[in-house]
DODOKE-650025 format. One record per residue (C-alpha): residue number from 1; x, y, z; residue in one letter. Coordinates in nm, 3 decimals, padded with zeros to 5 digits. Layout:
<sites>
<site nr="NUM" X="X" Y="Y" Z="Z" rest="A"/>
...
</sites>
This chain:
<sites>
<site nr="1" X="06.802" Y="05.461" Z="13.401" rest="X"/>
<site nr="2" X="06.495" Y="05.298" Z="13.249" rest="X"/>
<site nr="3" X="06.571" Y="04.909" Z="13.162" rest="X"/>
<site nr="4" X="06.582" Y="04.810" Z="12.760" rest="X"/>
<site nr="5" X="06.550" Y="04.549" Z="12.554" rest="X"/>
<site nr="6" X="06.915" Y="04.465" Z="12.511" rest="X"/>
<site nr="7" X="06.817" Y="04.135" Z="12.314" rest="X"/>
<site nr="8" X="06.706" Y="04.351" Z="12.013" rest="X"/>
<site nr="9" X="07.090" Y="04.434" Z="11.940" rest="X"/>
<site nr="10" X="07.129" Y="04.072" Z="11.905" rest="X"/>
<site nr="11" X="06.997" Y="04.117" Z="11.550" rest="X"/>
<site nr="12" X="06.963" Y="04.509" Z="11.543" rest="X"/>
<site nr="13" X="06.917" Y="04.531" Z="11.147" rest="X"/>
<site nr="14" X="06.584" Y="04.345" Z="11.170" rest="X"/>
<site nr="15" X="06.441" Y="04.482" Z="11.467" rest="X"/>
<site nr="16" X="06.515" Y="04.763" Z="11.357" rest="X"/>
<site nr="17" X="06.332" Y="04.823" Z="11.080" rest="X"/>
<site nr="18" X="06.005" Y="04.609" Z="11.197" rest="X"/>
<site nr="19" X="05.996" Y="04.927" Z="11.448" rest="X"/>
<site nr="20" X="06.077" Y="05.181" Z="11.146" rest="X"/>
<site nr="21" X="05.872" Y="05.070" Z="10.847" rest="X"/>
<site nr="22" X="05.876" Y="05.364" Z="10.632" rest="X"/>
<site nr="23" X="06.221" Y="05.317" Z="10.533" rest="X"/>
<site nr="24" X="06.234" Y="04.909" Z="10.509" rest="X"/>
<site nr="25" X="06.103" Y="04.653" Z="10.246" rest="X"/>
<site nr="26" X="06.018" Y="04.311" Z="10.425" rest="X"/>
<site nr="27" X="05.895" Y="04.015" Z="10.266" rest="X"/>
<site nr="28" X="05.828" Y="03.680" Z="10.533" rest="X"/>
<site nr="29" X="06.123" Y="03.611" Z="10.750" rest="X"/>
<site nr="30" X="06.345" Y="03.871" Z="10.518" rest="X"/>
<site nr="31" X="06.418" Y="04.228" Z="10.551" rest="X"/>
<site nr="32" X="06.596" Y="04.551" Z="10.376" rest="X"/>
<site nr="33" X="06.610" Y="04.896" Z="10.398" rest="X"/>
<site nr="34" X="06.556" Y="05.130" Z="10.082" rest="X"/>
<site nr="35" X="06.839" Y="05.087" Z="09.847" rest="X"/>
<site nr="36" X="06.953" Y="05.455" Z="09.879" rest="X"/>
<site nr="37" X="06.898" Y="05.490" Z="10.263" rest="X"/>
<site nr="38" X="07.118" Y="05.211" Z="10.329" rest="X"/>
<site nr="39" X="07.223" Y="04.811" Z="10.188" rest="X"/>
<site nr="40" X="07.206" Y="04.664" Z="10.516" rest="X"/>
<site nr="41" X="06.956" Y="04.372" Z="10.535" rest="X"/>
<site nr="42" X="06.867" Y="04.107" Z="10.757" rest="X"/>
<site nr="43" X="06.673" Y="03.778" Z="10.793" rest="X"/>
<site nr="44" X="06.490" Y="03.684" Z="11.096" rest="X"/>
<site nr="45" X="06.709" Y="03.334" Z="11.111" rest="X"/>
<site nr="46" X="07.018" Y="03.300" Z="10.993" rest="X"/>
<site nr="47" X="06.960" Y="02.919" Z="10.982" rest="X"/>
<site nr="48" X="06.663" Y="02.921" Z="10.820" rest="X"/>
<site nr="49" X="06.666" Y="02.829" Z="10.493" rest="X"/>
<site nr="50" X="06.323" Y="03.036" Z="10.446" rest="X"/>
<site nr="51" X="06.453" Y="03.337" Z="10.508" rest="X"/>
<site nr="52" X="06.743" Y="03.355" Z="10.256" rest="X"/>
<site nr="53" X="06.484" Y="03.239" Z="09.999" rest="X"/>
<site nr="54" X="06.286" Y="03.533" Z="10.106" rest="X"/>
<site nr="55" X="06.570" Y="03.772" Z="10.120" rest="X"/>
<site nr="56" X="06.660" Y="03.649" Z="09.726" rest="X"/>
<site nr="57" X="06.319" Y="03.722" Z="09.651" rest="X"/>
<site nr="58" X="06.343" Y="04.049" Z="09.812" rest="X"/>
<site nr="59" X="06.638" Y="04.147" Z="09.673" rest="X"/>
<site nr="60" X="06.671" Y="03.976" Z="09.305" rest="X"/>
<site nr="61" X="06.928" Y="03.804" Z="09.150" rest="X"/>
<site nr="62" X="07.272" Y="03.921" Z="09.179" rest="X"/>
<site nr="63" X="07.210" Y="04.153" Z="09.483" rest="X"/>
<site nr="64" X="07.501" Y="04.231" Z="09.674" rest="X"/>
<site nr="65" X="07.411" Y="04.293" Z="10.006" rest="X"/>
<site nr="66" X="07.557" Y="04.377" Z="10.356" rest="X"/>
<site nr="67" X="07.385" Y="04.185" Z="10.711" rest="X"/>
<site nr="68" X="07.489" Y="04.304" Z="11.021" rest="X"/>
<site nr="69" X="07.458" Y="03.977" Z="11.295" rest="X"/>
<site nr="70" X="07.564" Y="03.751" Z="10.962" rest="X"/>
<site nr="71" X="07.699" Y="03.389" Z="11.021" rest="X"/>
<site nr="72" X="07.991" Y="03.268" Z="10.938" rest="X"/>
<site nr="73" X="07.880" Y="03.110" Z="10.633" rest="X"/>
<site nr="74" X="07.643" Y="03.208" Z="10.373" rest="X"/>
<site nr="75" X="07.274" Y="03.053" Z="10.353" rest="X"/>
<site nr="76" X="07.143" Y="02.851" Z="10.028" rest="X"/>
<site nr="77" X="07.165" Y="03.073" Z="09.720" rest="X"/>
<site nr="78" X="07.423" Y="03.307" Z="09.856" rest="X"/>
<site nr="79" X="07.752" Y="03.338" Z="09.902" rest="X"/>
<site nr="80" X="07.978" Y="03.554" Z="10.105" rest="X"/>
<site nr="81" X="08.176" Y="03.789" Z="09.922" rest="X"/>
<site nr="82" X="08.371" Y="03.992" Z="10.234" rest="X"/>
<site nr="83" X="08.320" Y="04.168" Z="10.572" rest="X"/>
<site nr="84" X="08.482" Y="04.137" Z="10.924" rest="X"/>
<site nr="85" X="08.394" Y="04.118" Z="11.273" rest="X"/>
<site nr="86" X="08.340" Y="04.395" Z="11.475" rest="X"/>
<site nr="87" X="08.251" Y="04.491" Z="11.793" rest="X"/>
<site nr="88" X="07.908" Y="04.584" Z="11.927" rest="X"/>
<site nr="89" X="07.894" Y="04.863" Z="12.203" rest="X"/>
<site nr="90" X="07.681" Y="04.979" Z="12.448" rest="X"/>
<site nr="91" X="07.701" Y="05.367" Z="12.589" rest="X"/>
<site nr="92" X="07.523" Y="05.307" Z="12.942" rest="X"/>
<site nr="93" X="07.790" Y="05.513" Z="13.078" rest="X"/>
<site nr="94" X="07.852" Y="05.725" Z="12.830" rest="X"/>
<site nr="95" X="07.865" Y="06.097" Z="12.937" rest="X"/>
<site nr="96" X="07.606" Y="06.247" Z="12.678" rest="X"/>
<site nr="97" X="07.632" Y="06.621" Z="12.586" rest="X"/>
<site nr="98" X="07.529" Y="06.887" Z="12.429" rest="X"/>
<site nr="99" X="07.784" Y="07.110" Z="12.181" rest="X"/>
<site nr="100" X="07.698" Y="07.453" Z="12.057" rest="X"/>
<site nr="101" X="07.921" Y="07.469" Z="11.784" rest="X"/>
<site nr="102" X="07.783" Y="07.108" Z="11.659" rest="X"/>
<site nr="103" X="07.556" Y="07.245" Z="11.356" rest="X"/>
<site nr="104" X="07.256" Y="07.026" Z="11.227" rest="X"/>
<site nr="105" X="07.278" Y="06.829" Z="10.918" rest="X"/>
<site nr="106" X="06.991" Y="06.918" Z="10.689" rest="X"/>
<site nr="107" X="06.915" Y="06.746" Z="10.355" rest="X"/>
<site nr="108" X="07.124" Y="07.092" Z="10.194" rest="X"/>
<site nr="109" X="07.436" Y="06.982" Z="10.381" rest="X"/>
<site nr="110" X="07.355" Y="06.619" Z="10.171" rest="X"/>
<site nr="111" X="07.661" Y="06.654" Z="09.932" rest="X"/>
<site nr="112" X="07.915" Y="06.733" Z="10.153" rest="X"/>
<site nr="113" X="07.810" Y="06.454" Z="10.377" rest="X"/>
<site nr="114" X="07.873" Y="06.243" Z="10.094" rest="X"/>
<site nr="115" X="08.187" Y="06.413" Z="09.982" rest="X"/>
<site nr="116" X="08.359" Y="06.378" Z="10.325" rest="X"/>
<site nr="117" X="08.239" Y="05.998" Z="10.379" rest="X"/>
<site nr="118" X="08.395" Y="05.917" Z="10.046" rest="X"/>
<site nr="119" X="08.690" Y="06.046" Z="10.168" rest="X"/>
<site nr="120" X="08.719" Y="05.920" Z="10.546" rest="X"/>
<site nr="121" X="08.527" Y="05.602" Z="10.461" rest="X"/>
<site nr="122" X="08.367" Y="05.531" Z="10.800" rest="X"/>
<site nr="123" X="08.117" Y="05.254" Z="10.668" rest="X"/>
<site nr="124" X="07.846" Y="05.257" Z="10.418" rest="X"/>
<site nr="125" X="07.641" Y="05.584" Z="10.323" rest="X"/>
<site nr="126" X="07.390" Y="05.671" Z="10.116" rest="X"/>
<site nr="127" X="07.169" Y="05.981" Z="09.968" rest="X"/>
<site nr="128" X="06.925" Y="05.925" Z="10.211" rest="X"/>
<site nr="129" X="07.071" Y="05.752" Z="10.568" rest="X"/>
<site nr="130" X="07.041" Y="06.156" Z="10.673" rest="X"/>
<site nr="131" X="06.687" Y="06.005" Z="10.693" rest="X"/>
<site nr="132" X="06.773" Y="05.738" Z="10.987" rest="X"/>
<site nr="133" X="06.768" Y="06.017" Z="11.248" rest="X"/>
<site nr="134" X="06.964" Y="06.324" Z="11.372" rest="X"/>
<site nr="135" X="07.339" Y="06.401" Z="11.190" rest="X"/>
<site nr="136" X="07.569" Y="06.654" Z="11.368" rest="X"/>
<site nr="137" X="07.896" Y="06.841" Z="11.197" rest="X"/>
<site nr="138" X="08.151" Y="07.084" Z="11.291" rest="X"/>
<site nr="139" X="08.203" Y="07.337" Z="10.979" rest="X"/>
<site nr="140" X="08.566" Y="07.522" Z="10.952" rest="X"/>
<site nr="141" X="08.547" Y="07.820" Z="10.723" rest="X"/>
<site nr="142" X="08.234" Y="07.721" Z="10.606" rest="X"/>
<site nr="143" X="08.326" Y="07.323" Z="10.549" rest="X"/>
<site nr="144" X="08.207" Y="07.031" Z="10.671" rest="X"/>
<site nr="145" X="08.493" Y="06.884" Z="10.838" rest="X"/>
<site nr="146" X="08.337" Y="06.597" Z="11.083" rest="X"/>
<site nr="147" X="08.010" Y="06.462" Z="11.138" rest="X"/>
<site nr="148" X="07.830" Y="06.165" Z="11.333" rest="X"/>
<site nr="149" X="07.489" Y="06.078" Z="11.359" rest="X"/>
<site nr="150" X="07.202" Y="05.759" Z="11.386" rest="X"/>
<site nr="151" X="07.134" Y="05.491" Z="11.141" rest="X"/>
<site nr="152" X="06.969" Y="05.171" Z="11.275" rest="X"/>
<site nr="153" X="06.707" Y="05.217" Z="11.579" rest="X"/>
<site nr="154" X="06.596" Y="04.918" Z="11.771" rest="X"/>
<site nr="155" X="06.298" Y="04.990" Z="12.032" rest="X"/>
<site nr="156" X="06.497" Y="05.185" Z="12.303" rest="X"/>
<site nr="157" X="06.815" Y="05.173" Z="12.134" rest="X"/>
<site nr="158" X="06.982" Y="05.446" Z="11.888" rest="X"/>
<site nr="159" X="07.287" Y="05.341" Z="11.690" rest="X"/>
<site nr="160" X="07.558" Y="05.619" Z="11.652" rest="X"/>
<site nr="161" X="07.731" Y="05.604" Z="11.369" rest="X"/>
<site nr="162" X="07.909" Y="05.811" Z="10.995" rest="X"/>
<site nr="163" X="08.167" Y="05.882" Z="11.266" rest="X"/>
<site nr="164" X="08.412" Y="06.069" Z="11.112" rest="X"/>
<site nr="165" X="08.671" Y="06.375" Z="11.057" rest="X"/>
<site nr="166" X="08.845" Y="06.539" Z="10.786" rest="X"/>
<site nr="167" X="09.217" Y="06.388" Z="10.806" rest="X"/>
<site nr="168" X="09.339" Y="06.726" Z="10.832" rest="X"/>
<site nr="169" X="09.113" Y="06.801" Z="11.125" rest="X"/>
<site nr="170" X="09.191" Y="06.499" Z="11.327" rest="X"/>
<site nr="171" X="09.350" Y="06.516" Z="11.680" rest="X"/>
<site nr="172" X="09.130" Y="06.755" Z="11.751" rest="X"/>
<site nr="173" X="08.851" Y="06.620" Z="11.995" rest="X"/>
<site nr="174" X="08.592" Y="06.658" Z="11.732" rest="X"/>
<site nr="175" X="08.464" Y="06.304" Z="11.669" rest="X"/>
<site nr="176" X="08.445" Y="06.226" Z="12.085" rest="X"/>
<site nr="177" X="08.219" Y="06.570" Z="12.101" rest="X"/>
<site nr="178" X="08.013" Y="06.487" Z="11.814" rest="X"/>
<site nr="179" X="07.968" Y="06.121" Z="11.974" rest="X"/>
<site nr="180" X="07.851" Y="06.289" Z="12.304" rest="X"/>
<site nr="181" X="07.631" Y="06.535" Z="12.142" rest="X"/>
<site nr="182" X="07.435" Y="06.300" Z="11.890" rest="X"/>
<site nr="183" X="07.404" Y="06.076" Z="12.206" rest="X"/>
<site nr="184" X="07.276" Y="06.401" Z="12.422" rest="X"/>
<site nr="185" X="06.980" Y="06.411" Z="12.154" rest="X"/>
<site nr="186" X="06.910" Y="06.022" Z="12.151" rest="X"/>
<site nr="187" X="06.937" Y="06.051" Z="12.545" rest="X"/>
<site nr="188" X="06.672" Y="06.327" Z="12.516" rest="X"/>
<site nr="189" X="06.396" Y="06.101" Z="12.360" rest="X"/>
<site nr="190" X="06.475" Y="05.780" Z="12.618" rest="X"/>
<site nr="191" X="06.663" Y="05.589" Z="12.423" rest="X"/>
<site nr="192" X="07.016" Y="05.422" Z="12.476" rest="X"/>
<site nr="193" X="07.301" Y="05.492" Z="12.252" rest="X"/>
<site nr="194" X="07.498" Y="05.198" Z="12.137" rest="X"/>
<site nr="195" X="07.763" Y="05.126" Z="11.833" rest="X"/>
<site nr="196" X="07.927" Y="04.947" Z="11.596" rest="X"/>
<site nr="197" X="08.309" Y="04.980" Z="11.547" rest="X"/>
<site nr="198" X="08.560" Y="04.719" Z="11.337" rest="X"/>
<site nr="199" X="08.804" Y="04.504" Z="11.508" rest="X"/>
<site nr="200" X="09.050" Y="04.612" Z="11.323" rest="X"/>
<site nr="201" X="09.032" Y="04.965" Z="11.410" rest="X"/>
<site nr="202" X="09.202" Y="04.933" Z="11.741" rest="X"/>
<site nr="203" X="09.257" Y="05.322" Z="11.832" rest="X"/>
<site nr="204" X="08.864" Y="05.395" Z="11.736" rest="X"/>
<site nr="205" X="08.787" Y="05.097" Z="11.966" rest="X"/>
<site nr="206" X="09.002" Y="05.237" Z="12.251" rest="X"/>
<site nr="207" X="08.822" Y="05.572" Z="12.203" rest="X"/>
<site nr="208" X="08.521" Y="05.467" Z="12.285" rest="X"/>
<site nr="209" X="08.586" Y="05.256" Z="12.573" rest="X"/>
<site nr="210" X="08.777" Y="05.583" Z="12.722" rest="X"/>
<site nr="211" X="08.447" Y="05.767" Z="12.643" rest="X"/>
<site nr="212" X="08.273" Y="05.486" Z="12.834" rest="X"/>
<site nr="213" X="08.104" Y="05.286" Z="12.613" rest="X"/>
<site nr="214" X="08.070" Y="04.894" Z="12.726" rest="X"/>
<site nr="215" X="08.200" Y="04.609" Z="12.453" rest="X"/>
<site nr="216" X="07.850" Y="04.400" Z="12.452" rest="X"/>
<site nr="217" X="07.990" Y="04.133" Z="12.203" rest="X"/>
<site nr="218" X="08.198" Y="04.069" Z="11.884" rest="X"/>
<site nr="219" X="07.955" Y="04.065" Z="11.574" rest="X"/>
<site nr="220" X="08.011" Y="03.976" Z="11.199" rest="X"/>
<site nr="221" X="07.943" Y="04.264" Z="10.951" rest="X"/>
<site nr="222" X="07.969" Y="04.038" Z="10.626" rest="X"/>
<site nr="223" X="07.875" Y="04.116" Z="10.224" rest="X"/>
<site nr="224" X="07.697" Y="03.866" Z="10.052" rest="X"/>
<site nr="225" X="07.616" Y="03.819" Z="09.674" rest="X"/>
<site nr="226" X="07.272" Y="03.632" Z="09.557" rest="X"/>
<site nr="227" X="07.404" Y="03.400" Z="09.282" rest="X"/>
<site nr="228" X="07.104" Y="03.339" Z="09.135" rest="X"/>
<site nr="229" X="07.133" Y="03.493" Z="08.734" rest="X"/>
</sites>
C-alpha cells in the first residue's frame, strides 16, 4: 500500500479544505466550508489567538459553529456551547468492496437523504454534503432505507461518513456493506478510508473495529458560539 500523510488527520477539517477549495471559505489562519455543504470549520492553531479572530471574522457575530480537532476550551471571543470526544479511525485493513445492490446517490435522491438523516441522526447534514464525494444507499420498495458516503478529504485520505439505516432496517448487514463499498470507490482513486465515530456509541465503535478499522486517536468534536453581537 502506498504510504500517506497520516499527520493531515491531525487537523482533517483544515487540510481538508486547503486541498478542496471550491467548497471552503478561508480567511488567514481560519477556515469553513459553505454553510449548506456542511458547519464544520477549523483554524490552523487552536492556540492562536489569530486564528479565532479570523474565524469571527469569517463567520460573523453569533455564528454557531462545529470544529473537528477542537480544544478543550474555547479561544478569545468564543465560547463552547457542546460536543464530545470521539474517536478517529483509520481503515488500513479494512476489506473494501464492491455491492451491486448499493445504488448511487444523485442530487434527485437529495430529500430522502435528508429525510432519513433527520430521522437516524448520524451527525450533521446538509443540502449539499452530497457534494463532498460519492453517497451509496440500499432502496426497499423503492425507499431509501440506509446510506453512507464521504465528507471531509485530506490529501490521500477519504472520510466515510452519513452512516446510517432506517431503524426498521437495522440488523441487517446494511451499514457494514455500505462502509465497504463507499471505501471500494475511495480505494479505487488511491486514497485511504478513515472515520469518525462518538465515544459514546460503543456498539458503532465495536463495528468498525470488527470490520478492521484501526482507533488512530480520541478527538474532540465540539460546538462553539461567537459571542460577539
Amino acid at each position: 500500500m502506498t504510504t500517506v500523510d497520516r499527520a493531515v488527520l491531525d487537523n482533517p477539517v483544515w487540510t481538508a479544505l486547503l486541498h478542496d477549495s471550491s467548497r471552503a471559505e478561508v480567511r488567514g489562519r481560519a477556515a469553513r466550508y459553505l454553510p449548506d455543504v456542511s458547519p464544520f470549520v477549523a483554524v490552523a492553531g487552536a492556540a492562536d489567538p489569530a486564528a479565532w479572530a479570523d474565524l469571527a471574522e469569517l463567520t460573523g457575530p453569533g455564528a454557531e459553529v462545529w470544529m473537528p480537532a477542537a480544544p478543550v476550551g474555547a479561544g478569545p471571543g468564543w465560547e463552547r456551547t457542546g460536543g464530545g470526544v470521539g474517536l478517529q479511525l483509520t481503515g488500513e485493513d479494512l476489506a473494501a468492496a464492491a455491492d451491486p445492490e448499493a445504488v448511487l446517490l444523485t442530487e434527485a435522491d437529495v430529500p430522502e437523504m435528508l429525510d432519513l438523516v433527520a430521522r437516524t441522526r448520524p451527525g450533521p447534514f446538509g443540502p449539499r454534503t452530497r457534494e463532498l464525494g460519492t453517497y451509496l444507499g440500499f432502496r426497499r420498495e423503492g425507499a431509501l432505507v440506509a446510506m453512507a458516503g464521504e465528507r471531509m478529504r485530506p490529501p490521500g485520505w477519504s472520510e466515510i461518513s452519513a452512516v446510517c439505516t432506517d431503524p426498521a432496517f437495522r440488523g441487517q448487514g446494511l451499514a457494514n456493506r455500505l462502509v465497504r463499498a463507499v471505501a471500494a470507490a475511495i480505494r479505487e482513486r488511491g486514497d485511504t478510508p478513515f472515520l469518525h465515530v462518538a465515544g459514546s456509541n460503543p456498539d458503532a465503535i465495536r463495528l468498525y473495529r470488527a470490520m478492521g478499522f484501526r482507533h488512530r486517536r480520541d478527538i474532540n468534536f465540539h460546538a462553539y458560539r461567537n459571542t460577539a453581537s
